[in-house]
C-alpha positions in Angstrom: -8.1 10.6 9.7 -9.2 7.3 9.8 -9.7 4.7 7.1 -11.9 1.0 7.1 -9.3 -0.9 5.5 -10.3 -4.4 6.7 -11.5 -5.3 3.1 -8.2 -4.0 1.6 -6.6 -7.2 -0.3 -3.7 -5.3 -1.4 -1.6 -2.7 -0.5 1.0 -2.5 -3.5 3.0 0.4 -3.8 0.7 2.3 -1.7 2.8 4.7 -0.3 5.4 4.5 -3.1 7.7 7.6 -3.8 5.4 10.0 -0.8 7.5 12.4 0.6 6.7 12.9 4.5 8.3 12.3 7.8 6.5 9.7 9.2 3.7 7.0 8.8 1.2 5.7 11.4 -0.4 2.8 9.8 -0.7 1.0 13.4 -4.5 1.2 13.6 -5.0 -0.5 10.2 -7.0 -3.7 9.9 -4.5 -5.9 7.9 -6.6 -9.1 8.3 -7.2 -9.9 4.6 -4.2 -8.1 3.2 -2.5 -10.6 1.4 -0.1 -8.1 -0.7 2.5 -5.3 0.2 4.7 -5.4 -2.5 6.6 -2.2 -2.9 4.1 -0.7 -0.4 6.7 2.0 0.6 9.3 2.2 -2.3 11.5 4.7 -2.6 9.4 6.5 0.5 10.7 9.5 2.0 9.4 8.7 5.4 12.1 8.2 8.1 10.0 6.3 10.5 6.7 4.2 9.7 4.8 2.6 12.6 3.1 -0.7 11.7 2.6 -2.4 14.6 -0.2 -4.5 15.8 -0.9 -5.2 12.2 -2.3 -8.9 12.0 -0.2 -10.7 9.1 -1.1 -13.9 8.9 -2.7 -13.3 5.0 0.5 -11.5 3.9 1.9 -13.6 1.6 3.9 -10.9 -1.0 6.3 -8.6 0.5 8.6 -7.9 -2.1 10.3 -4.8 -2.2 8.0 -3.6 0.7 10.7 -0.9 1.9 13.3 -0.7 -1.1 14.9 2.4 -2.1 13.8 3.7 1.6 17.1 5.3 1.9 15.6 8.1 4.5 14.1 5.1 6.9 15.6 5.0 10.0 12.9 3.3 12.1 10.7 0.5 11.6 7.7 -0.1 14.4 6.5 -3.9 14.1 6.0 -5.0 17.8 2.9 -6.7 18.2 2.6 -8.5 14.7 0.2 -11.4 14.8 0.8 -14.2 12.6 -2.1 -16.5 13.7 
């Protein structure tokens, strides 16, 4: 399933408290996201895949992965700043 998130400003708590193995976020249009606070608190996901995400607008990430106590993986290569 697929998703045009490239008008998404924010992203808060999102994913907060879901209960599944992974997350593949990699193919998300980030450009204009500007907040992910708490976006995965208190997750249940052990891996979550965010790479290529562009994150130049980002400018909240507080608590993005807190209370992620079953995250054991982490995929940011490719983030853009610029």
């Amino acid at each position: 399933m697929s998703f045009n998130t490239s008008k998404v400003r924010s992203a808060k708590y999102a994913f907060a408290g879901v209960n599944v193995s992974s997350l593949d976020l990699s193919n998300w249009n980030t450009k204009n996201m500007v907040d992910v606070t708490g976006m995965f608190y208190n997750s249940g996901a052990s891996m979550i895949n965010l790479s290529g995400w562009k994150v130049s607008s980002i400018s909240d990430y507080s608590d993005m992965f807190a209370n992620s106590s079953k995250l054991e993986s982490i995929n940011l290569r490719g983030w853009s700043t610029k």
